[in-house]
C-alpha positions as CSV (number, residue, x, y, z in Angstrom):
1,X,-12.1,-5.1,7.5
2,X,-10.6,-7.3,4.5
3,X,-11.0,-5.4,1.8
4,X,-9.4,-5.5,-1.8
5,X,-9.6,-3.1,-4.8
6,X,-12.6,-2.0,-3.3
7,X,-12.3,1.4,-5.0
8,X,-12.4,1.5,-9.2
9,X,-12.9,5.2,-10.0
10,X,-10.8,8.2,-10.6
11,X,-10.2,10.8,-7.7
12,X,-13.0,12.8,-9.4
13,X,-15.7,10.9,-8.1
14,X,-17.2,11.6,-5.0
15,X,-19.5,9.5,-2.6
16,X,-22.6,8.6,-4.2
17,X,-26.4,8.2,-2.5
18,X,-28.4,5.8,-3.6
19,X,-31.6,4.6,-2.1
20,X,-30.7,6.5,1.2
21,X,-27.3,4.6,1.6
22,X,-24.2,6.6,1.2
23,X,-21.6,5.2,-1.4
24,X,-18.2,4.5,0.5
25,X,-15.2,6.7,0.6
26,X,-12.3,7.2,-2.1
27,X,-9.6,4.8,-1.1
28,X,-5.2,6.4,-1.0
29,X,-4.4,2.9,-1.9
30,X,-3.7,2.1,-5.3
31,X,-6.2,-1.2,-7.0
32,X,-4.8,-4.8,-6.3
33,X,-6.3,-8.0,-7.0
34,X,-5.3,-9.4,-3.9
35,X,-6.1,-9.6,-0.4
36,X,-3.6,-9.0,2.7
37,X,-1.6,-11.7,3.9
38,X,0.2,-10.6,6.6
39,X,-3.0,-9.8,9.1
40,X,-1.9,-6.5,11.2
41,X,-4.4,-6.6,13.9
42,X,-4.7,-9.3,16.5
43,X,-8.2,-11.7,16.1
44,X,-9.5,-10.3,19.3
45,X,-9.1,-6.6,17.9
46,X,-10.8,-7.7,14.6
47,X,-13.7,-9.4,16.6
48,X,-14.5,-7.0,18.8
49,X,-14.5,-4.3,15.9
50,X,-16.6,-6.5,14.1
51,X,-18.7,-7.1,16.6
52,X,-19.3,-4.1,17.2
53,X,-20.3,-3.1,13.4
54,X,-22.3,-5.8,13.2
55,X,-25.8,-4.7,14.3
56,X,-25.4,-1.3,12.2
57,X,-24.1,-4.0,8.7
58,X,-27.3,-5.7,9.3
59,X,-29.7,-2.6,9.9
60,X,-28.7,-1.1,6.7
61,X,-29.3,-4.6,4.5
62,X,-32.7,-4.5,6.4
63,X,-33.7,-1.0,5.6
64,X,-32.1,-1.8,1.9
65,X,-34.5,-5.2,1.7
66,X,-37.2,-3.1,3.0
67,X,-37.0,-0.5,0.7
68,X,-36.8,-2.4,-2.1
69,X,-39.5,-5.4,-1.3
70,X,-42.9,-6.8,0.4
71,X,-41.3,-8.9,2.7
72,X,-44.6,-10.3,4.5
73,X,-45.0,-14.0,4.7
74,X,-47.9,-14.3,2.5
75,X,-47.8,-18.1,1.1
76,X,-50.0,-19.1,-2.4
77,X,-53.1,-20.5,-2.1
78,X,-52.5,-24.3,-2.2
79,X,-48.9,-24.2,-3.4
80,X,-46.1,-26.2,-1.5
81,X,-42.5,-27.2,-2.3
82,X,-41.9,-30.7,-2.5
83,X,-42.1,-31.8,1.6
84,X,-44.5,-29.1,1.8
85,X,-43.0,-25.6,2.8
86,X,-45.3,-23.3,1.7
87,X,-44.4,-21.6,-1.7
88,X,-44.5,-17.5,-1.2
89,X,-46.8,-15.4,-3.5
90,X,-47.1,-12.5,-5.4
91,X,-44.8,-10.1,-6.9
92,X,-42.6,-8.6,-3.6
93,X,-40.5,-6.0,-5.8
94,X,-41.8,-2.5,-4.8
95,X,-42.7,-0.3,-7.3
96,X,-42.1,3.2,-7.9
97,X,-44.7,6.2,-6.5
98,X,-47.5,5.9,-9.4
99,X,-46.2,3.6,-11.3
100,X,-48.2,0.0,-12.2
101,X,-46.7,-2.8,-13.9
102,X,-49.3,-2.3,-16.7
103,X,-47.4,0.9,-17.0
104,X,-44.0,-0.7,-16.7
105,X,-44.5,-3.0,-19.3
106,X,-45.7,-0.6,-22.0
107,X,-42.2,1.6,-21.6
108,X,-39.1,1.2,-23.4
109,X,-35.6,0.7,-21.7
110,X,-35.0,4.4,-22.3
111,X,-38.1,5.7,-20.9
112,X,-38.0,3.4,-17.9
113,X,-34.2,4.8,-17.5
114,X,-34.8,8.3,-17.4
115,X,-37.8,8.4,-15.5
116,X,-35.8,6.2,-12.8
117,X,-38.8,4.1,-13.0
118,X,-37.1,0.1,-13.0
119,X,-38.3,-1.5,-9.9
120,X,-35.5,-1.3,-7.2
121,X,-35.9,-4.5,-6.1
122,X,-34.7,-5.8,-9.6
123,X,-31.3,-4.0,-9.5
124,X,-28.6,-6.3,-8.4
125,X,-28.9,-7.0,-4.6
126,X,-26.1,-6.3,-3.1
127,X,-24.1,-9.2,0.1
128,X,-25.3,-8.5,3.4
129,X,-21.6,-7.2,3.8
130,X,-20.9,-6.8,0.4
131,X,-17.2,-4.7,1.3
132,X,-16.5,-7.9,3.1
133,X,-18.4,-10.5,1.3
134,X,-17.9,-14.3,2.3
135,X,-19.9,-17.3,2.8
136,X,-23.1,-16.7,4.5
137,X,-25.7,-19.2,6.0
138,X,-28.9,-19.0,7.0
139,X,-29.9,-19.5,10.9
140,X,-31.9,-22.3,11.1
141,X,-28.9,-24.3,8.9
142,X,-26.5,-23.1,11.1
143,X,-28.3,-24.5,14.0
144,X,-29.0,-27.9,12.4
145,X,-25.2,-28.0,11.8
146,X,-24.4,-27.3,14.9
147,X,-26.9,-30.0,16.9
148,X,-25.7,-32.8,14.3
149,X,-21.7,-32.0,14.1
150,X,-20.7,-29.8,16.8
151,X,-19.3,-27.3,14.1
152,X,-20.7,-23.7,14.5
153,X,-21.0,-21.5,11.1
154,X,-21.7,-18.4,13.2
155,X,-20.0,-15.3,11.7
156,X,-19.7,-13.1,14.2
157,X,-19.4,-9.9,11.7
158,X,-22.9,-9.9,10.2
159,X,-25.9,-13.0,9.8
160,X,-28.2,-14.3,6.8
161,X,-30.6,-11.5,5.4
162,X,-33.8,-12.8,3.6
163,X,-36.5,-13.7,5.6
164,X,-36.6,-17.7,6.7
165,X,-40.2,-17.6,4.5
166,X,-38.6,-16.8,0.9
167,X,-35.9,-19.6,1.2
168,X,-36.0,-23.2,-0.5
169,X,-37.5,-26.1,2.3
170,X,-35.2,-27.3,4.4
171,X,-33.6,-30.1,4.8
172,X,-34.4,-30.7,1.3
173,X,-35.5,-34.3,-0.1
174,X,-32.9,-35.5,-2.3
175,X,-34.0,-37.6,-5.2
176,X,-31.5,-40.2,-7.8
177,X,-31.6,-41.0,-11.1
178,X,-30.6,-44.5,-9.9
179,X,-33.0,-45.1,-8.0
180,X,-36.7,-43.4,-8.4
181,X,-38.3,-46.2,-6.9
182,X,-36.7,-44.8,-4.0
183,X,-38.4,-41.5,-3.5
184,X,-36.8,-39.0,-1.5
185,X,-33.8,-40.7,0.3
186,X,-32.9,-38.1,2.6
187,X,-35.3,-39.8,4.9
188,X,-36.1,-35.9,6.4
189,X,-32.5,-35.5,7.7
190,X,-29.8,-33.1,6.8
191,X,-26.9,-35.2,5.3
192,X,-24.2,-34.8,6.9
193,X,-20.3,-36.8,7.9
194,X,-22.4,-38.6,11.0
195,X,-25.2,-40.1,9.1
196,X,-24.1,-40.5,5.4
197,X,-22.9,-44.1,5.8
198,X,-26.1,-45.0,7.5
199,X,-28.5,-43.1,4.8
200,X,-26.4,-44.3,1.8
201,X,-25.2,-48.0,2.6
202,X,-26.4,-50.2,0.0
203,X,-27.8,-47.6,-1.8
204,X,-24.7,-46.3,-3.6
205,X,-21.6,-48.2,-5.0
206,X,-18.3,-47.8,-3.2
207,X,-17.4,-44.9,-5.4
208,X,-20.3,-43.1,-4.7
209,X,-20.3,-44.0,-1.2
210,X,-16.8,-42.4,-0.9
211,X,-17.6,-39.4,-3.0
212,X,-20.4,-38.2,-0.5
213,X,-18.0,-38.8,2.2
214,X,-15.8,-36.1,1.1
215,X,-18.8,-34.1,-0.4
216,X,-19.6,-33.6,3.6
217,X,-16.3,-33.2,5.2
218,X,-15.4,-29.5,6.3
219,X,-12.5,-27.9,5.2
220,X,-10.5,-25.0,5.3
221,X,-12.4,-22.0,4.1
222,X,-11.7,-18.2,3.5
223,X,-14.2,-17.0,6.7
224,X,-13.9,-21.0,8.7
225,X,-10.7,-21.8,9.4
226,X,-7.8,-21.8,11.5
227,X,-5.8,-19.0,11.2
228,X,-6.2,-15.6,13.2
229,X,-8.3,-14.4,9.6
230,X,-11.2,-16.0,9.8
231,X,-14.5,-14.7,10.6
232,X,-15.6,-17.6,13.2
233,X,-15.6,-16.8,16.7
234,X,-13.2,-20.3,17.4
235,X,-10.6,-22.1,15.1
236,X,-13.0,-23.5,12.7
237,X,-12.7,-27.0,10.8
238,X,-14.1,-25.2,7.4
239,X,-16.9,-26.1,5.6
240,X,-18.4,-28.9,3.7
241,X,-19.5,-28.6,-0.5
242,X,-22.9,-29.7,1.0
243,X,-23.3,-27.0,3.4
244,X,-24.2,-24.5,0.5
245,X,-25.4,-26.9,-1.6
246,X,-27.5,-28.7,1.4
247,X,-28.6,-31.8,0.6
248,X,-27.3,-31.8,-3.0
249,X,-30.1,-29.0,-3.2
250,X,-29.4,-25.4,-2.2
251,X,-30.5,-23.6,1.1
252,X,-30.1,-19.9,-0.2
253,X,-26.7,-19.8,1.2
254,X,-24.9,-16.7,0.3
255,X,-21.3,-15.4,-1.2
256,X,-19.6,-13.5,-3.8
257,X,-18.5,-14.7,-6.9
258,X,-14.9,-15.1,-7.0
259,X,-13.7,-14.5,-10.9
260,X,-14.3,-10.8,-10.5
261,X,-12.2,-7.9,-9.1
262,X,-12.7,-4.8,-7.7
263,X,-14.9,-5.8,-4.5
264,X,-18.0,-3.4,-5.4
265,X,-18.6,-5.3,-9.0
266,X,-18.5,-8.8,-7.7
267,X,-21.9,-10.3,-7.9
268,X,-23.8,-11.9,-4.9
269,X,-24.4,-15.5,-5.5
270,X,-28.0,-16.9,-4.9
271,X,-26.1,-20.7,-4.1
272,X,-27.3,-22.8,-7.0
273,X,-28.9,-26.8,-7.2
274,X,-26.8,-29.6,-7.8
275,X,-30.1,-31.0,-8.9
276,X,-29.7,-32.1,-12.7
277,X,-26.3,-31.3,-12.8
278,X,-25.5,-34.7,-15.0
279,X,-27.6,-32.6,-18.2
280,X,-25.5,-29.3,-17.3
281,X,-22.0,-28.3,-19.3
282,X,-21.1,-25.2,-17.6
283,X,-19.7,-24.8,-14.2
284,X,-18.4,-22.5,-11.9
285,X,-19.3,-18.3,-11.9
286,X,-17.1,-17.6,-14.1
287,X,-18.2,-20.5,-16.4
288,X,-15.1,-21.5,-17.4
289,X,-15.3,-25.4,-16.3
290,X,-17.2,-27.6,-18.9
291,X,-17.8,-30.8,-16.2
292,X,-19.3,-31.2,-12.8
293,X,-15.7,-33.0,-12.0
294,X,-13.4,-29.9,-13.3
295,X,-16.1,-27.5,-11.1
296,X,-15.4,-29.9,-7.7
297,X,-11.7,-29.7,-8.5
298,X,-11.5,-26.1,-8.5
299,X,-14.3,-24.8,-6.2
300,X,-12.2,-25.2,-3.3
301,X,-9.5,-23.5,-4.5
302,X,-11.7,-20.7,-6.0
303,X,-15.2,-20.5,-4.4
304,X,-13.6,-21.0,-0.6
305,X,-10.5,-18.7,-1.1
306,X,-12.6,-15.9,-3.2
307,X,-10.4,-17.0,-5.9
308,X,-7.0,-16.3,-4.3
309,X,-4.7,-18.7,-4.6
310,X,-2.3,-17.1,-1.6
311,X,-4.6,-17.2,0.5
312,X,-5.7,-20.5,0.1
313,X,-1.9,-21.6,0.6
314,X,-1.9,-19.9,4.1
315,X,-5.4,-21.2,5.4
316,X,-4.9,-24.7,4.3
317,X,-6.2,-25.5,0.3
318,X,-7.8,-28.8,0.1
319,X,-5.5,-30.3,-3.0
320,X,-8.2,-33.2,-4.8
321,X,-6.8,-36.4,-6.3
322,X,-8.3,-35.9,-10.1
323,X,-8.3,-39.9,-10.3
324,X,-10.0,-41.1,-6.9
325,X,-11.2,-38.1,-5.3
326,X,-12.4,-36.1,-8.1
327,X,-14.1,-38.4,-9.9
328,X,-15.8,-40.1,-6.9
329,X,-17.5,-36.4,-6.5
330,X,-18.6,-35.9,-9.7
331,X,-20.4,-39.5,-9.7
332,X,-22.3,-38.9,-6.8
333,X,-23.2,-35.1,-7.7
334,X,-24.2,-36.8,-11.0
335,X,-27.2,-39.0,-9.9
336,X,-28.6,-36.1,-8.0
337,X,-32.0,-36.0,-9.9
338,X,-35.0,-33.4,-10.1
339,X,-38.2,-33.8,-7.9
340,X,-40.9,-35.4,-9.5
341,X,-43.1,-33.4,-11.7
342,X,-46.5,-35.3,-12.3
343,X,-47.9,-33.4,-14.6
344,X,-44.9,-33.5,-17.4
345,X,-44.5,-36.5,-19.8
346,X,-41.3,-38.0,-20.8
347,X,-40.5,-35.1,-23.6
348,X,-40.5,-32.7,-20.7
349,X,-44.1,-31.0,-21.4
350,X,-47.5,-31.1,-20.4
351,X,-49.8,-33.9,-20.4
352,X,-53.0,-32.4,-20.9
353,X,-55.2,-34.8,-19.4
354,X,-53.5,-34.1,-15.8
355,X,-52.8,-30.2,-16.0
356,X,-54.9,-27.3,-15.4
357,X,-56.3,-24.7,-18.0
358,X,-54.2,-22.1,-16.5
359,X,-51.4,-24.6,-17.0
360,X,-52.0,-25.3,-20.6
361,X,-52.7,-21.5,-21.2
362,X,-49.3,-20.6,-19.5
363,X,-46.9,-23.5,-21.4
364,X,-48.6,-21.7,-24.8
365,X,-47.1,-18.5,-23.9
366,X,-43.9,-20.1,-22.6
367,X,-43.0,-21.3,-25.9
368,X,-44.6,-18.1,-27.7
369,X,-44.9,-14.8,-26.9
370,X,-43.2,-14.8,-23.5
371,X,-40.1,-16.3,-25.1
372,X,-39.2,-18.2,-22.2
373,X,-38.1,-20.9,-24.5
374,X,-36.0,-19.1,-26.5
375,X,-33.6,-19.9,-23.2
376,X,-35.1,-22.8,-21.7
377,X,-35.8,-25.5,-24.1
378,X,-37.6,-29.2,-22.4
379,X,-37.0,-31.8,-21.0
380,X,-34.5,-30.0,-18.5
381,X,-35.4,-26.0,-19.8
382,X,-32.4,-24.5,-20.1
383,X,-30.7,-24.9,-23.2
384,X,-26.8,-25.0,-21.5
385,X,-24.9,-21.7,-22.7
386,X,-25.3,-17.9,-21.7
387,X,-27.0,-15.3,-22.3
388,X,-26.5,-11.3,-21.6
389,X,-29.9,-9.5,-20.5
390,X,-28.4,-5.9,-20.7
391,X,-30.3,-4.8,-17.6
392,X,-28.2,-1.8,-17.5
393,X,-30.4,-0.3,-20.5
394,X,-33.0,-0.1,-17.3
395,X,-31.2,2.0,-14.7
396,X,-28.5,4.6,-14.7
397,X,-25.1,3.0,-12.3
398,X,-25.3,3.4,-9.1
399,X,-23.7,2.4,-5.7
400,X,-25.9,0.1,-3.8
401,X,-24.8,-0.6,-0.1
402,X,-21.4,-1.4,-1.7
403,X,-22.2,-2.9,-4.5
404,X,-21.5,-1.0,-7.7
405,X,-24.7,-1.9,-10.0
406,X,-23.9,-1.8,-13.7
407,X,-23.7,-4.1,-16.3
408,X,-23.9,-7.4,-14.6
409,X,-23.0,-9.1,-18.6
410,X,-23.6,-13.2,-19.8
411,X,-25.6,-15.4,-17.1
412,X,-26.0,-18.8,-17.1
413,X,-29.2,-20.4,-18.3
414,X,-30.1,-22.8,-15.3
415,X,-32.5,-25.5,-15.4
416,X,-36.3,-24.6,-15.0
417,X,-36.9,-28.4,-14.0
418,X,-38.0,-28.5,-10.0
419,X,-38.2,-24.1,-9.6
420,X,-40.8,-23.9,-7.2
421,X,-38.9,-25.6,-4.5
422,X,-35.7,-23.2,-5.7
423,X,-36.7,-19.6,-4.3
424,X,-35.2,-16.5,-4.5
425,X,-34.0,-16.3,-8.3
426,X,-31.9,-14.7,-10.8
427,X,-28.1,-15.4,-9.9
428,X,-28.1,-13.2,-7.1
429,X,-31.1,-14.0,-5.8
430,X,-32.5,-10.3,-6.5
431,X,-36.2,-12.3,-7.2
432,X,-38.0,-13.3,-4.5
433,X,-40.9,-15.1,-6.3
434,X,-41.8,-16.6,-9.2
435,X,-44.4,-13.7,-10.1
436,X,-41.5,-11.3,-9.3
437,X,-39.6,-13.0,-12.0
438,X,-42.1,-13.3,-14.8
439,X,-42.3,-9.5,-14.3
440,X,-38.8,-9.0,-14.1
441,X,-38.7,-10.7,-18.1
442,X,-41.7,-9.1,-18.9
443,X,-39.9,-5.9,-18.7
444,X,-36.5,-7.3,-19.5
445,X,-37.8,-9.0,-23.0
446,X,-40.3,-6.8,-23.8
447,X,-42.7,-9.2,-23.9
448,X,-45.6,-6.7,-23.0
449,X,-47.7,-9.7,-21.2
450,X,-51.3,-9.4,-19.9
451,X,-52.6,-9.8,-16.1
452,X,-54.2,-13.3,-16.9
453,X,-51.0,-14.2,-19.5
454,X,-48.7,-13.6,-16.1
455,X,-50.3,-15.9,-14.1
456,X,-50.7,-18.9,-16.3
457,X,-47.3,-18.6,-16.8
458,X,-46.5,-18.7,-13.1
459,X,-49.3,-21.8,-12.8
460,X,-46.9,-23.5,-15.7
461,X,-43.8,-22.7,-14.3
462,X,-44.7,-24.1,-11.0
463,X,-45.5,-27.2,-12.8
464,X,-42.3,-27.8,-13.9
């Protein structure tokens, strides 16, 4: 298994259980920031190791996911993303034995703390593999990939983990600021390098045009490549930027964040919307790039490689042209709009003669005492910088299926625009509902929110 400076603690520590899972052994290697090179097992020996892991990896996400949610397929009454996927309901995190979140909500971070009371389903969620990490898709993307292009995105060392039900729609309508007389100009399909051209022609400039082309061509990736490392069953042709981000949307596609070392603190990344990324000036996990044009430049050398730079050299780095290439990406990713939201008017809030009274009753509390706003300010809610929660005021650290929760620090403020159709939440996903996440703040904030106040606020939120 690739694995590097996995281990970050003294020789004094000794395995931890959490949640039933055993933490992973002391390493004799000393911590490096980089991952192997030279590969001293053949590909056959790796795969049929792997292989042979794989359905014990996946059992112990499952019984991890199980443990910490409600992961029934139980859609809200009358509630659909934008082509109609039903939107899921309810609050899935499990709570602890005797515990409400009436109960919750009245504690403080210390009490919650020491009692060991904070929801498990709101600690960080680990990778499916989090030791091993690396892009993840889920099944029924993989198989649309593979009818329209021939190119498989099978790993054969573990699969996708959340359940089909919790994900955004898919393929996802894709709607430009250029044209809104256009609707959704996806047409239903799943663009890809076969039926760009035909989707696009005369609907984009040149520029544009050739900006998408490159936004779907594979390349060389850390799991999908050509070398004897890769975690493809065949010599793969890579991946494309809009196979996680689908459509210019997101399909829940999975990774780890690649700006952090050891192994056990990197976060899981919940793959984000390229929706609205023209209003948006920070880029990248780390947050380091300030334009959608230095974040396409440097995800392939970062994102794809898990941010090693030797690597990339040896599975074949995609070098971008900053003046043609570049720049023809960052044009097209720029007219990538937000779906339609009836119910707003052009300043981004409500018009009251076309929303509900939980509606109203929930944008009040928004912008008062759930503090929402204090983050995410209209038209686009989110107010472009980052904030630091301090979840770790909630929970004592703890290994989780190889992922080391602790302080997880600043976080990006991402647009609320369009959230229904952008399930699970939180950066790493860790939120598999709306209602999971307004009790997730309600804690987090302190906002101490009643029953009612929690579920205008999800009937606003989904407005948005």
């Amino acid at each position: 298994m690739r694995q590097f400076a996995l281990r970050r603690k003294p020789l004094w520590l000794t395995c931890i259980a959490v949640l039933g899972v055993s933490g992973i052994a002391l390493a004799a290697d000393p911590p490096t920031s980089y991952m192997p090179v030279v590969i001293k097992e053949t590909f056959q020996a790796i795969k049929s190791r792997m292989e042979g892991q794989k359905r014990g990896v996946m059992q112990r996400q499952r019984s991890l996911l199980e443990q910490r949610y409600d992961l029934a397929n139980r859609p809200a009454s009358g509630v659909t993303m934008t082509r109609g996927k039903p939107v899921q309901g309810g609050a899935r995190a499990r709570l602890p034995s005797g515990m409400t979140w009436e109960q919750l909500g009245s504690m403080t971070p210390e009490q919650i703390r020491e009692r060991n009371a904070f929801p498990i389903g709101f600690l960080p969620l680990p990778h499916p593999n989090h030791p091993e990490g690396g892009m993840v898709f889920p099944h029924f993307q993989i198989t649309e990939i593979n009818r329209v292009e021939q190119r498989d995105l099978t790993r054969f060392d573990l699969d996708f983990d959340l359940p089909d039900h919790f994900l955004p729609e898919f393929p996802a309508p894709i709607f430009l600021t250029t044209r809104p007389d256009l609707g959704d100009v996806s047409k239903g399909q799943l663009v890809n390098i076969n039926n760009y051209f035909e989707l696009f022609n005369g609907i984009l400039n040149p520029k544009q045009l050739e900006g998408l082309r490159l936004l779907v061509t594979p390349f060389p990736q850390q799991q999908f490549n050509q070398t004897e490392d890769r975690r493809s069953a065949l010599p793969s042709r890579g991946v494309a930027c809009l196979d996680c981000h689908s459509n210019g949307h997101t399909s829940a596609a999975t990774h780890l964040v690649g700006d952090i070392r050891p192994q056990e603190l990197r976060h899981r990344i919940d793959t984000p919307t390229l929706r609205g990324v023209n209003i948006q000036r920070l880029f990248g996990s780390q947050r380091a790039l300030k334009s959608v044009e230095d974040f396409t430049e440097f995800e392939q050398r970062a994102a794809y490689f898990d941010g090693d730079p030797v690597i990339a050299t040896k599975k074949g780095i995609n070098i971008l042209d900053r003046g043609h290439q570049v720049h023809a990406m960052g044009e097209f990713q720029a007219i990538l709009d937000f779906p339609p939201a009836p119910k707003l008017d052009i300043f981004g809030r409500l018009d009251p003669a076309k929303a509900t009274e939980a509606e109203k009753r929930g944008e009040a509390l928004f912008f008062g005492k759930a503090q929402c706003s204090s983050c995410h300010t209209p038209p686009y809610y989110t107010d472009n910088t980052m904030h630091n929660l301090k979840v770790e005021r909630f929970f004592k650290p703890q290994m989780i299926n190889g992922r080391f929760a602790n302080q997880d620090g600043p976080i990006k403020t991402f647009p609320l625009r369009g959230i229904k159709d952008s399930p699970p939440y939180l950066h790493d996903g860790r939120l598999l509902t709306l209602e999971d996440s307004v009790e997730f703040f309600n804690i987090v904030l302190q906002t101490r929110l009643e029953r009612q106040e929690k579920d205008d606020l999800v009937a606003f939120l989904r407005a948005l």
